[in-house]
Each structure stands twice: as structure tokens, then as C-alpha cells.
C-alpha positions in Angstrom: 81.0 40.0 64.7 84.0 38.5 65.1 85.7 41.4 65.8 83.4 41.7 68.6 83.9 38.0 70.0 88.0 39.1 70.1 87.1 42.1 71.8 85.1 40.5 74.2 87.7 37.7 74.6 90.8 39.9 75.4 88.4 42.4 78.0 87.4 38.8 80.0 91.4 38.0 79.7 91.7 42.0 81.3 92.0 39.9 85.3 92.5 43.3 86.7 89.7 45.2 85.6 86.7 46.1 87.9 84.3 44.9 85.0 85.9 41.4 85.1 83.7 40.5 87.6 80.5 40.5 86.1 81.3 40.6 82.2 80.6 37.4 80.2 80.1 36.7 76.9 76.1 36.0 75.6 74.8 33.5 74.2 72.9 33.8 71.2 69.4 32.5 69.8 70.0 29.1 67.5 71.8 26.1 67.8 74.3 27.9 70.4 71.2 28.8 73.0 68.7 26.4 72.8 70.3 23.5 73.6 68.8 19.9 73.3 68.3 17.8 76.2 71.4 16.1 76.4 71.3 12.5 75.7 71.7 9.6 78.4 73.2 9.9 81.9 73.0 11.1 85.0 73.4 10.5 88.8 72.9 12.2 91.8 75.9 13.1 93.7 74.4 13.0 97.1 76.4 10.0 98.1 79.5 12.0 98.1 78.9 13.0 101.4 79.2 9.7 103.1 76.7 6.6 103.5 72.9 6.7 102.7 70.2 5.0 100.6 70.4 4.8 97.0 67.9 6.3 95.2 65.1 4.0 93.7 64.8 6.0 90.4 67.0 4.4 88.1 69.8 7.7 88.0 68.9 10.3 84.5 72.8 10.2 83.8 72.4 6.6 82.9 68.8 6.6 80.8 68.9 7.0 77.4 68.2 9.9 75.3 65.5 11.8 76.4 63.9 9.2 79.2 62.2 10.2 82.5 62.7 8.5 85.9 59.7 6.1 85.0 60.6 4.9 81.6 58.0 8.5 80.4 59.9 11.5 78.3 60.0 14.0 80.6 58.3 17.8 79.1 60.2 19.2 77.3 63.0 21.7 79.7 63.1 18.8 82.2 65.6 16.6 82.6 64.4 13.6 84.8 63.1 13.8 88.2 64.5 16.4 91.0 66.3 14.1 93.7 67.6 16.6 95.5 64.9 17.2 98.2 67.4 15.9 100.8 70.8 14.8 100.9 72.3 11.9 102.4 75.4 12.7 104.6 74.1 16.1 104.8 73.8 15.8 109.2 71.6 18.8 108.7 73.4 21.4 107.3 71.1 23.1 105.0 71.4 26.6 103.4 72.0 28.7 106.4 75.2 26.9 107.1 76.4 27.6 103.6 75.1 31.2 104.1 76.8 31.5 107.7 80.1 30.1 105.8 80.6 31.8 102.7 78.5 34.8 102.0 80.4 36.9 104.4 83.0 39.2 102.8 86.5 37.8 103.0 88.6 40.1 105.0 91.8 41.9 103.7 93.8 40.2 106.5 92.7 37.0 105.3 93.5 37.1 102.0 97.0 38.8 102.7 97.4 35.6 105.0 96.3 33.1 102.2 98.4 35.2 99.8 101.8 34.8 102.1 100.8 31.2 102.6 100.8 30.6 98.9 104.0 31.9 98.4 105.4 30.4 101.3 104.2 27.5 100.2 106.2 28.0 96.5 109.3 29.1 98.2 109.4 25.9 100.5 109.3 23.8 97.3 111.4 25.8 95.4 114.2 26.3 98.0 114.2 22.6 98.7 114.6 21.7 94.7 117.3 24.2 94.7 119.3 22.9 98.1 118.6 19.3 96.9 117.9 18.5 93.7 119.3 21.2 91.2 120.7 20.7 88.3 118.5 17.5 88.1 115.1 17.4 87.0 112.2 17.0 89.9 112.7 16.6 93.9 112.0 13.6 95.9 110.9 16.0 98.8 110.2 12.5 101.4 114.4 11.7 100.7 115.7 15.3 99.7 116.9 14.2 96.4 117.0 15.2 93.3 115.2 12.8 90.5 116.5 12.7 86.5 115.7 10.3 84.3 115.2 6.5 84.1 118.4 5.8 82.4 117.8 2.0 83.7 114.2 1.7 82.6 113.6 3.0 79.1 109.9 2.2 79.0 109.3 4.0 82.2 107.4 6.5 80.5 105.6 8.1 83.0 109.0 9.4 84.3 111.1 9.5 81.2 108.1 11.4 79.0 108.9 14.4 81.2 112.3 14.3 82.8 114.8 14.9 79.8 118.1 16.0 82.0 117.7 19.8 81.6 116.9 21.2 84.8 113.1 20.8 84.4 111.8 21.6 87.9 113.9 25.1 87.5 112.9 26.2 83.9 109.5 25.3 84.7 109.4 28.0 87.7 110.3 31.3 86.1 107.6 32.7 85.3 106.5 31.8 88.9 108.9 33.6 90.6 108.7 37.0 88.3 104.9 36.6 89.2 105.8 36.7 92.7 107.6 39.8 92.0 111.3 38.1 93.1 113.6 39.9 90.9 116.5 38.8 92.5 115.7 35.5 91.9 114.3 35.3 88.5 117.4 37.0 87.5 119.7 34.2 88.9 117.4 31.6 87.9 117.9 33.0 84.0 121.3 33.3 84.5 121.7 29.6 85.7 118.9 28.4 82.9 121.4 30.4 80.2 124.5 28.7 81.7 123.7 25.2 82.6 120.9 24.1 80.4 121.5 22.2 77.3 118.9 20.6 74.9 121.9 18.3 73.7 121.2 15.7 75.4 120.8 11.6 74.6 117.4 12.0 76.5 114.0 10.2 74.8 111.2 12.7 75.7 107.4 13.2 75.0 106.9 16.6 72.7 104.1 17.7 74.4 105.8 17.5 77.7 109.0 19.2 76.6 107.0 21.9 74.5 104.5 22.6 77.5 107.1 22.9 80.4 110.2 24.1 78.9 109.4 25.8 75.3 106.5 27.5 76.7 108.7 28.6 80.1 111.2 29.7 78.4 109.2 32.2 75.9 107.0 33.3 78.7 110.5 34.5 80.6 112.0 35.9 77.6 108.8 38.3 77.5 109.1 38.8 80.7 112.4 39.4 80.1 112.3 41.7 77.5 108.9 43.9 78.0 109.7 47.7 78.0 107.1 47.8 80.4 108.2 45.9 83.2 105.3 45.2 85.2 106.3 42.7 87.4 109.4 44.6 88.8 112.8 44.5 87.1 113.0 41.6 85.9 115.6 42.7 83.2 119.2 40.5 82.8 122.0 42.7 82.2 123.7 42.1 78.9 120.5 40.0 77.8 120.7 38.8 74.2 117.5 37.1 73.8 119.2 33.8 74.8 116.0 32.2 76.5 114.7 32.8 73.3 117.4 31.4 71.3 117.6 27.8 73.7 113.4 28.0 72.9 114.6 28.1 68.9 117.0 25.2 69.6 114.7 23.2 71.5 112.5 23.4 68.7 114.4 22.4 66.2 115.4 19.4 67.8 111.2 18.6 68.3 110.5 18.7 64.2 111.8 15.4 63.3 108.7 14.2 65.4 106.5 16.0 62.3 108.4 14.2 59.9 107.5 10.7 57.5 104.2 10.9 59.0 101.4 10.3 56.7 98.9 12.8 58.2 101.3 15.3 59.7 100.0 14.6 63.2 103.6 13.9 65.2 105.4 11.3 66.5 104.9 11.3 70.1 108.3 10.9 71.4 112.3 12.4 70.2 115.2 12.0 71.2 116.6 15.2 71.9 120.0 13.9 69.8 118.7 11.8 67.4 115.7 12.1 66.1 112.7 9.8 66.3 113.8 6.5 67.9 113.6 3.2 65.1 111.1 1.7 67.4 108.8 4.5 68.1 105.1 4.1 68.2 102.5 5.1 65.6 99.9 5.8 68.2 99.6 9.3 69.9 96.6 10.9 72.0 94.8 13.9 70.1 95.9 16.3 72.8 99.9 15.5 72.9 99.6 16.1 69.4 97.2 18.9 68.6 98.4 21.2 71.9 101.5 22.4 70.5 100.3 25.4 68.4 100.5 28.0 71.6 104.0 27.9 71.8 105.0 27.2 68.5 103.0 29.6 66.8 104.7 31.9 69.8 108.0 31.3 68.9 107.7 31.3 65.0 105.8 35.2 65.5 108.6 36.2 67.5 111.8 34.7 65.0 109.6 35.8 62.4 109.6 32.0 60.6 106.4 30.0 59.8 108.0 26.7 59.9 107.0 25.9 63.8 103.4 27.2 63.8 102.9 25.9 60.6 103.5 22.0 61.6 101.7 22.9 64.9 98.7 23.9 63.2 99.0 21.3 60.4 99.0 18.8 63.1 95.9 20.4 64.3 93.8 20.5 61.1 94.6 16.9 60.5 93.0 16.1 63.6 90.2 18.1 63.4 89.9 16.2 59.6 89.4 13.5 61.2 86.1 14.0 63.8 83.2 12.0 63.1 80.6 12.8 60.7 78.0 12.2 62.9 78.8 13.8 66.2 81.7 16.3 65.2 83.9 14.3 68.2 87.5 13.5 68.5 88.5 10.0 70.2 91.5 10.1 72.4 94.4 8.2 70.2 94.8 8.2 66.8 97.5 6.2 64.1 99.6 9.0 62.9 100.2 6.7 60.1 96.6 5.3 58.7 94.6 8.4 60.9 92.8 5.5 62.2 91.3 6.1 65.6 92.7 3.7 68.1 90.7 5.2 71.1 87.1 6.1 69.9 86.7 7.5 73.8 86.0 11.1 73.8 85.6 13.4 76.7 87.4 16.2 78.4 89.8 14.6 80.1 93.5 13.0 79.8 94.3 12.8 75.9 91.6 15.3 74.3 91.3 18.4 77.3 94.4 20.7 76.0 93.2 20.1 72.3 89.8 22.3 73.1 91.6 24.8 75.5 94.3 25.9 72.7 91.6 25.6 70.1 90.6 28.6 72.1 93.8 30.2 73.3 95.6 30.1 69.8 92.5 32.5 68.1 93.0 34.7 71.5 97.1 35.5 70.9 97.0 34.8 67.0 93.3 36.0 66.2 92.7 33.3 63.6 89.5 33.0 62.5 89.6 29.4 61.6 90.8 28.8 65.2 87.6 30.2 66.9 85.7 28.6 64.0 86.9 25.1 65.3 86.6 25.7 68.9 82.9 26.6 68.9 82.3 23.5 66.7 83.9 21.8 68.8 82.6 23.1 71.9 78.7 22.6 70.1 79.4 18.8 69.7 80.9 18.8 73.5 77.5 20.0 74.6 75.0 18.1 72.1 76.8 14.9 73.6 79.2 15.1 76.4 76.6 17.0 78.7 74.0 15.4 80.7 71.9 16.2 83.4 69.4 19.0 83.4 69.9 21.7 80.4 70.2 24.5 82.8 72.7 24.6 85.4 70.3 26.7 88.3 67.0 25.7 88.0 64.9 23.4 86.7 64.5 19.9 87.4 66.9 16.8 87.1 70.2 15.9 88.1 73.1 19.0 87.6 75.1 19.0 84.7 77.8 16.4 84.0 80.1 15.9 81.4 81.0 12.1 80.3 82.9 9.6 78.2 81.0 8.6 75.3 82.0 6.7 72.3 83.0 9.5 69.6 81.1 7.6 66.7 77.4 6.9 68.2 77.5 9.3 71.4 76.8 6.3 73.8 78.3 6.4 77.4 81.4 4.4 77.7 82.1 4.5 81.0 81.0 6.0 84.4 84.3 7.5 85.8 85.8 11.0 85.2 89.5 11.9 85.7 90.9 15.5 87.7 92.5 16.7 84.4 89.1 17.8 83.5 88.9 19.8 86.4 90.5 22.5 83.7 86.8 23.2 82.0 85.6 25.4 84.0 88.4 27.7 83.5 88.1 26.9 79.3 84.5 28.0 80.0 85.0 31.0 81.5 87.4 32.2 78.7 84.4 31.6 75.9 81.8 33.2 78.3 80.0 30.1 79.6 79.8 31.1 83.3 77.0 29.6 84.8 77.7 26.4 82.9 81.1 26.8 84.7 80.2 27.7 88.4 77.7 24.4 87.6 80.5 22.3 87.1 83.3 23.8 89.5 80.8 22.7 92.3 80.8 19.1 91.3 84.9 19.1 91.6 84.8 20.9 94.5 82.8 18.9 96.3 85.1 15.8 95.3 87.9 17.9 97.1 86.0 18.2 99.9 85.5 14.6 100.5 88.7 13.6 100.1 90.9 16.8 100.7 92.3 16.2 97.2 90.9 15.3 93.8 91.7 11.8 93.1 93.2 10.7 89.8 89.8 9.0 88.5 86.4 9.1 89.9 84.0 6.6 89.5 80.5 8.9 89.6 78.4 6.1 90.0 80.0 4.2 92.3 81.0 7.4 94.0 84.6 6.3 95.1 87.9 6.9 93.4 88.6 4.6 90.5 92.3 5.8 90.8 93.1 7.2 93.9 96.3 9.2 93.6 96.6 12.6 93.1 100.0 14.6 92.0 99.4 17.9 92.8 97.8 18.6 90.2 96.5 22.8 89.7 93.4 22.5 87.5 91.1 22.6 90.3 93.1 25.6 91.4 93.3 27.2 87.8 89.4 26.9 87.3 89.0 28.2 90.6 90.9 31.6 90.2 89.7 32.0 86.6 86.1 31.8 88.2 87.1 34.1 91.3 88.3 36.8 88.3 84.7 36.5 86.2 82.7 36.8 89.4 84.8 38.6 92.4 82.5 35.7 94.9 84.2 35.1 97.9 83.4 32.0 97.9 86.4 31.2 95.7 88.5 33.1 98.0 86.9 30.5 100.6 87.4 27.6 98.1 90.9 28.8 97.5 91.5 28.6 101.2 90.0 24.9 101.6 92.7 24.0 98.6 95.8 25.9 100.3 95.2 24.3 103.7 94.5 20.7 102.4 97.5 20.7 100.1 99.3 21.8 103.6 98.3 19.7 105.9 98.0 16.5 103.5 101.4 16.9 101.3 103.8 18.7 103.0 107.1 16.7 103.9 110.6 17.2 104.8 111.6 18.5 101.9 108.9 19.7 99.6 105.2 18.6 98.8 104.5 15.0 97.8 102.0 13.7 95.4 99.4 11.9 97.4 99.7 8.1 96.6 95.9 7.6 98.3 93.6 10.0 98.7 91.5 8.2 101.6 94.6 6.7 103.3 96.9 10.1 102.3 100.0 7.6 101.8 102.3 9.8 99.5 104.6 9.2 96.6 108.2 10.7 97.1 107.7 12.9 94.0 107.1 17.0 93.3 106.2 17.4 89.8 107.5 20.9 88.0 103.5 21.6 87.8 103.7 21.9 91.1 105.6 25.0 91.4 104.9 26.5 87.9 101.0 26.1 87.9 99.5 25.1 91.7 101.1 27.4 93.7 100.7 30.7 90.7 97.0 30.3 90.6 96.7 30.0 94.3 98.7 33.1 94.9 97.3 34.9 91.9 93.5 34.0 93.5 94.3 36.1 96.9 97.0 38.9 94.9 94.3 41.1 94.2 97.0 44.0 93.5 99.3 41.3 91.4 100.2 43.4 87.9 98.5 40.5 86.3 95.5 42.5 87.6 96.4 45.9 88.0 98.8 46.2 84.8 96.3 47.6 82.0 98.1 44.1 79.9 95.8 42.0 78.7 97.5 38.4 79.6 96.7 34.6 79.1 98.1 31.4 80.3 99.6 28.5 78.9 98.1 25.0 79.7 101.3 24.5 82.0 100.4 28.2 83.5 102.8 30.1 81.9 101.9 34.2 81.8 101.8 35.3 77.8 101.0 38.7 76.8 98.4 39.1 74.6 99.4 41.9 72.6 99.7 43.4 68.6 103.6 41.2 68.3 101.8 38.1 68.3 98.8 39.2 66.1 100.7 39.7 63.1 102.4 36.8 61.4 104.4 38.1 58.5 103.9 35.2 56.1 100.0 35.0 56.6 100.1 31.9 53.7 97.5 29.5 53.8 98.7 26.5 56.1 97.0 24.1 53.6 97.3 25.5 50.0 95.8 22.1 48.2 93.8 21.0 51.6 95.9 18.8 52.6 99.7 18.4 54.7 102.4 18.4 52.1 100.5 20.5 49.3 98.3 17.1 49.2 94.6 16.3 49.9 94.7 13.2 52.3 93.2 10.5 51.4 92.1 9.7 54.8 90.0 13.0 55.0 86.8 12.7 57.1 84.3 14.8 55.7 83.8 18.0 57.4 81.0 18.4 59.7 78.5 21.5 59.2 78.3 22.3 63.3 78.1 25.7 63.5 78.4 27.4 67.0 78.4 31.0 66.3 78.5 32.9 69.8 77.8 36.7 69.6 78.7 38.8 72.6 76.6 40.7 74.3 77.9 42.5 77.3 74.7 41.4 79.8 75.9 41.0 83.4 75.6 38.4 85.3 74.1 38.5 88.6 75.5 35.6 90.8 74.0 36.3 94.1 75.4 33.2 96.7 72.5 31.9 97.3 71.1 31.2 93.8 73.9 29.7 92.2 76.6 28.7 94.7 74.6 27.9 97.2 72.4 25.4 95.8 74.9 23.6 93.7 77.3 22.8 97.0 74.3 21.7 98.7 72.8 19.5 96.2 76.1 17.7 95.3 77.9 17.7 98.5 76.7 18.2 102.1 80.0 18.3 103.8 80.7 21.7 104.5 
């Protein structure tokens, strides 16, 4: 069986293939396929197409467990009332203008136009980090100037987390540009990487970030590097001694003392790249900074042939999964790597717990370990028991569409009535475990944020239906679900959606110099930043979506992504792991059972593939989920 589920995995991860576009993964009878009506909340989207009444049933995303429109359980397979009959904002554009829009075929020329616009749009940022902001870390593309960082301002995290002096913006590209099939450039950029980057630096910097951006760029280029294959081109270095993978090693090394004198084994959220953990660090870390490392680190220790980095990563990991609540099998969002005391209860699938599902995932594709898969579809059972609401199936039936929410990890109860862009990524996660119509339920809802506002703001408030937080730095998960969806289906309407993204992203944040994050999404004020994101993940999965001939697809290589949208293989190399010794011989980090051990929960989510096809004709899926939540197009 689970041989099966790997199988079925990998051939889904096969982007190229003709059969990508209708396989998924089934979904078996039990706990897995009948799925209980998810408890509390709901709200119709309608009023994201402008002004209009409210409705006068009290919204099903907000009633408790179980309770109709009325204050009445509803029978069972309904979810509340259908309020969908018309939508406000809508100026009557009904089905026929979604059919008129996007069921026709999108034509070669078109794509080959939003393909060249996609990497025009890369090479404008690139070029301009290149001409005025190499060696440092990001471009200001408003004042063409390179950004390093806060040297003045130690506890300006949200710049010194990332920026650690080493070039980021370049090392973070490379991949990118093999992608793109410029040889010529991907060899200089090594080259320069290899001669000008140095980890020795006095530079304070988050783990994840540096382990996300540069680790994971750096083994994804060596690969690249290094593959007898060579499917993107030459991409080979003359005289190349694996030294992208040996600045990865030494990276690394100077990232373990954040594993060390912690009680649980869950890291220390920040090092200094010279010293070690600073004297005054803090105890507290979010459950995805810390349990998101395993990808690259279980990469790099298959590949030197030494357990020590996968086998922090996934102690790190199991510590946090030890630590989910006994009654709803949820993580919070920040822990105590100390006590293992939750400081944030919150769980959802947003900032601090979304990369911790999605490597739950990706680490049993590249490593096949069984206790991997094991925890991601326990994990992804207690996501939909009590993170779901709305109706229980995404086309059809009654009730509001499907939403996932904040709840409190302990009791299950909503905690708040916003959702943030980073959990945009879902989707995407969904279509990798098979969940398709789940995620074409769930794209729609972002997408139709985007269309509102030509971006996805920072934080959207679903009730109030306005931005919470209303900037928005580029960020590609939107994008990234978006291509992943196009692969699982071949719809043109994500060719169409695509298009919307590329255009917006144009007409809204190009400058001078670049593309700047959006500081208001209503007013489209920008920031005079260009995150390395930008250019390593945004502008890859909008030019992968219209490369229909890119090697990704047409290669025969089975390939994944990184959370920061780096291209891995997925191949026998990183299968076998030489040491195969039980991470936790006693149960516990340090040969020890902890003594702040939550019990283990017994959510089982056993998914069985069958290979089924999915029919997703526009107007049954698509089609009615843009026009129930939006009305703009």
C-alpha cells in the first residue's frame, strides 16, 4: 500500500506527463472519506465583489458545530443554508460570462507571450539586482540600491532574519536561471557564488530563512550542476569540485549550534553565523521555522553521506509532532524550546505552522520514510476534522464553500476571522497528496481575493471582507498553487489565471529598477523592497505555468520543489540513507524519553490510491466556485 501511495506520489510529481492532467490520488472509505461536517464557521464571500446587503442568516462559518441558518441541525450532508442564489457586486455577469472568458482554449501565441513576459519579467529584476545591488543582499528597485543588513538596528528582524551579507538575492536565483535554460548565466552566477560568498560572517540570522534560501539554493544548483543528464542545457562549471556543495556543508555547520542546550531538540531560532547562538536569544520559536528544515538537511546529509544534519532536522520534527494535542491532533504556532510549552495555541495554515505540513509531505516524497507520510496524513485528518468549514463537499451540495480557519489547537474553537496569503500555498500541498477538488475549492477563494484587489493582501479579514493587513511582498504562493493546479488538470483557466497574476504584478509593481512590494493593496503605495522570493519562486512558477515544453515537463525526471521553489530531483541518491538508525533509539532526543511528551494521538489517515480520473469540466467546478465567491470577472 504504501508502496502504492509513493508510486502514485512521484507519477503526480511526473509535471510533464500527458497523464498529469487528470491523475489524482483516491480517497478511501473510513475516517479519510467520510468526513464529518466540519465544526463552526462560515461566511459567504459575495461581498468581495463590492458593496451589497448582508445576509440576514447569521453566516454557517460562524455557528457552532453542526447548526443550521435557523438555530436547526441541518440533515445530515448539508452544511447551512445555500446563499448563493445571487451575488452582490456581481452587475450581472452570470455563467455565460465566465463561459465566454475562460473555457476557450488558450492559444499557443498566447502562452508563448505570457511565457516571454515571465521571463522578461525575471531578467528585469535580476539585471537590476546585478547592475545595482550585487554583492549585497536585496535591491531597493524605487532607489536602485542595493540593501544588506540592519547593522544599526539589531532588532529589526524582519530585515536582519533574512539578509545575512552573503549575496542573498543572487544565490537565491540559480536555480531560476538554469530553469530558464540561461547557461551562460548560471555558469557565471556559480562562478561568482564560489568566489565571493562567505558564510563567515558576524551576521545574526533566522535558520529557517538561511536554510530555505541559501542551503536549499545551493544544493538544488549543485544537482543541477552535477546531473549526467543535463536537462536544462549545459549547465556544467568547468573544473567543478562540488564546491556549492561544500559552502552548503559549511553553512550547515555553522546552523547546529541552534540544535544545541535545548531541552526538546526543537532549535534556537536565530545564529550568528560566527558565533553561535547569541547570550540573549529567545526561547520561543514558531513550529514551522523550526520543523521545516528536514528537506534540505536530510538533502545534504544523503549526499555527504553523514546523518548528523537530517538527524537534528527530524529530531526537531518529532519533538514537535510530540507535542500536538490529545484531543485534536493540532500544533499551535510557537512553542518554548525550553519547557515545550505552547506559547501560541493558534493553529491554522498560515504564517508559523504552513511549511511544517508541506515538508511533512515533501520529506516521505525524496526520503520515502514511512513515518513521514504517517505524520502528514494525521496531520492532514486533524486539518480537516477542525480547520475546514463550510459545506463538506467542495461542488455541490448546500452551504457556504469550504474555508479553512484559526482555531484554538486545544478545543477547536475559532480564534479569529482573518486568514493570511502564506496559506495561499495549500492548494498546491493538496494537489501533491491527491486532494484536487478540495484544492480547485480553495484556489477560487484566493483568486478571487486577487481579483479584487490585484494582489493578495498580507491578512484578510473574511468577515469583514477587507484586508486586515494590506501589504503584499510579492509573495509566489498564489502563483505556486496556481501552476501545481494547471499541472493536475491541463484547465486553461489557470493559464487565464496565470495571465491575470503576470499582468497585475506588471502593471501594479513594476518601478525603475525592479518590482516593489506593494505597501497597500487598495491605494497600491509600494515599499522600496524586492525580496529574493521574488526572483527564486514568483517569477519560476509563472514561467514554468506557460513552459509547456520546460524539461521540468518533458525530461522523463520526476522533480519536486522546495518551499522557497527550488527544483530537487527526486531520484534513488536521496532514497537511500546509509546509516538507516532509528532517529530516536529510547523515544526521546538525546537517547532520552522527554518528560514533556504529549501522548500520541491515534488519528489515522490512511489514503490508498486509486488511479480514478478526474473529470473537471469548466462549468462544474471552476465555474461555479468563481461565481459564487467572486463576481468580478
Amino acid at each position: 500500500m504504501r508502496r502504492a501511495l509513493a508510486l502514485a506520489l512521484l507519477l503526480l510529481l511526473r509535471l510533464g506527463l500527458r497523464s498529469a492532467r487528470a491523475l489524482a490520488l483516491g480517497r478511501p472509505p473510513g475516517p479519510g472519506s467520510q468526513r464529518r461536517p466540519p465544526p463552526g464557521l462560515g461566511l459567504g464571500l459575495q461581498r468581495l465583489a463590492g458593496p451589497g446587503p448582508r445576509p440576514a442568516l447569521r453566516p454557517s462559518w460562524l455557528r457552532p458545530p453542526g447548526v443550521g441558518p435557523e438555530g436547526r441541525r441541518p440533515r445530515p450532508g448539508v452544511c447551512g443554508a445555500a446563499r448563493w442564489g445571487y451575488v452582490p457586486g456581481a452587475r450581472g455577469r452570470g455563467r455565460d460570462e465566465y463561459e465566454r472568458r475562460y473555457s476557450r482554449a488558450f492559444p499557443p501565441q498566447l502562452r508563448a507571450q505570457m511565457r516571454d513576459l515571465a521571463r522578461a519579467m525575471f531578467v528585469f529584476g535580476y539585471d537590476n539586482y546585478m547592475a545595482h545591488a550585487f554583492p549585497q543582499d536585496e535591491l531597493n528597485p524605487i532607489h536602485c540600491r542595493g540593501r544588506g543588513p540592519d547593522r544599526g538596528d539589531p532588532s529589526n528582524l524582519n530585515i536582519n532574519d533574512v539578509l545575512g551579507n552573503y549575496s542573498l538575492t543572487l544565490v537565491d536565483a540559480l536555480d531560476t536561471l538554469a530553469i530558464m535554460g540561461n547557461s551562460s548565466e548560471f555558469q557565471k552566477a556559480v562562478k561568482l557564488v564560489i568566489n565571493t560568498v562567505s558564510f563567515d560572517k558576524d551576521s545574526t540570522v533566522q535558520v529557517f530563512e538561511a536554510t530555505i534560501r541559501v542551503l536549499g539554493s545551493l544544493l538544488s544548483a549543485h544537482r543541477i550542476i552535477t546531473d549526467s543528464k543535463q536537462p536544462f542545457g549545459d549547465m556544467t562549471i568547468e573544473d567543478y569540485d562540488n564546491e556549492l556543495l561544500h559552502m552548503a556543508h559549511d553553512l550547515a555547520v555553522r546552523l547546529l549550534p541552534a540544535f544545541e542546550n535545548t531541552r526538546t531538540g526543537i532549535p534556537y531560532p536565530r545564529v550568528n553565523l560566527k558565533t553561535g547562538v547569541p547570550p540573549d536569544s529567545n526561547n520561543e520559536t514558531c513550529t514551522a521555522g523550526a520543523g521545516s528544515l528536514l528537506v534540505e538537511f536530510g538533502i545534504l546529509s544523503r549526499l555527504l553521506g553523514d546523518s548528523t544534519f537530517e538527524w537534528v532536522a527530524r529530531r526537531a520534527v518529532k519533538a514537535l509532532w510530540s507535542l500536538r494535542s490529545n484531543d485534536t491532533g493540532l500544533l499551535g504556532n510557537v512553542v518554548d524550546i525550553q519547557t515545550g510549552r505552547w506559547v501560541g495555541k493558534q493553529s491554522g495554515l498560515g504564517a508559523g505552522l504552513d511549511s511544517f505540513y508541506e515538508y511533512l509531505l515533501k520529506s516521505y516524497i525524496l526520503f520515502g520514510e514511512e513515518e513521514d507520510l504517517e505524520m502528514f496524513n494525521a496531520a492532514y485528518q486533524s486539518i480537516q476534522n477542525h480547520l475546514r468549514r463550510g459545506r463538506e463537499a467542495c461542488n455541490e451540495g448546500e452551504g457556504d464553500p469550504p474555508l479553512y480557519v484559526n482555531v484554538n489547537m486545544f478545543s477547536g474553537q475559532l480564534m479569529n476571522t482573518w486568514i493570511d496569503s502564506l496559506q495561499a500555498f495549500f492548494p498546491g500541498l493538496q494537489v501533491l497528496m491527491g486532494d484536487v477538488e478540495d484544492a480547485i475549492c480553495l484556489h477560487a477563494f484566493y483568486y478571487a481575493i486577487w481579483k479584487r484587489y490585484g494582489a493578495l493582501p498580507e491578512r484578510y479579514n473574511w468577515q469583514l471582507q477587507a484586508p486586515d493587513v494590506l501589504f503584499y511582498p510579492l509573495r509566489p504562493e498564489l502563483v505556486e498553487s496556481t501552476y501545481l493546479l494547471y499541472q493536475a488538470t491541463k484547465n486553461p483557466f489557470y493559464l487565464h489565471v496565470g495571465m491575470d497574476i503576470l499582468q497585475s504584478l506588471e502593471k501594479y509593481t513594476r518601478v525603475k529598477c525592479g518590482y516593489a512590494t506593494l505597501h497597500h493593496v487598495i491605494d497600491k503605495s509600494k515599499e522600496d523592497r524586492m525580496e529574493s522570493f521574488f526572483l527564486s519562486e514568483t517569477c519560476k512558477y509563472l514561467y514554468l505555468l506557460f513552459d509547456e515544453e520546460n524539461p521540468v515537463h518533458k525530461s522523463g525526471t520526476r522533480y519536486m520543489f522546495t518551499t522557497e521553489g527550488h527544483v530537487v530531483s527526486v531520484d534513488k541518491q536521496l532514497r537511500e540513507a546509509p546509516w538507516r538508525e532509528d532517529v530516536f533509539p529510547d523515544g526521546g532526543p538525546d537517547g532520552r524519553p522527554p518528560d514533556f511528551k504529549a501522548i500520541n494521538s491515534s488519528s489515522n489517515c490512511s489514503r490508498v490510491p486509486d488511479e480514478r480520473r478526474y473529470s473537471l469540466p469548466l462549468k462544474s467546478i471552476y465555474m461555479r466556485q468563481i461565481d459564487q465567491m467572486v463576481g468580478l470577472i
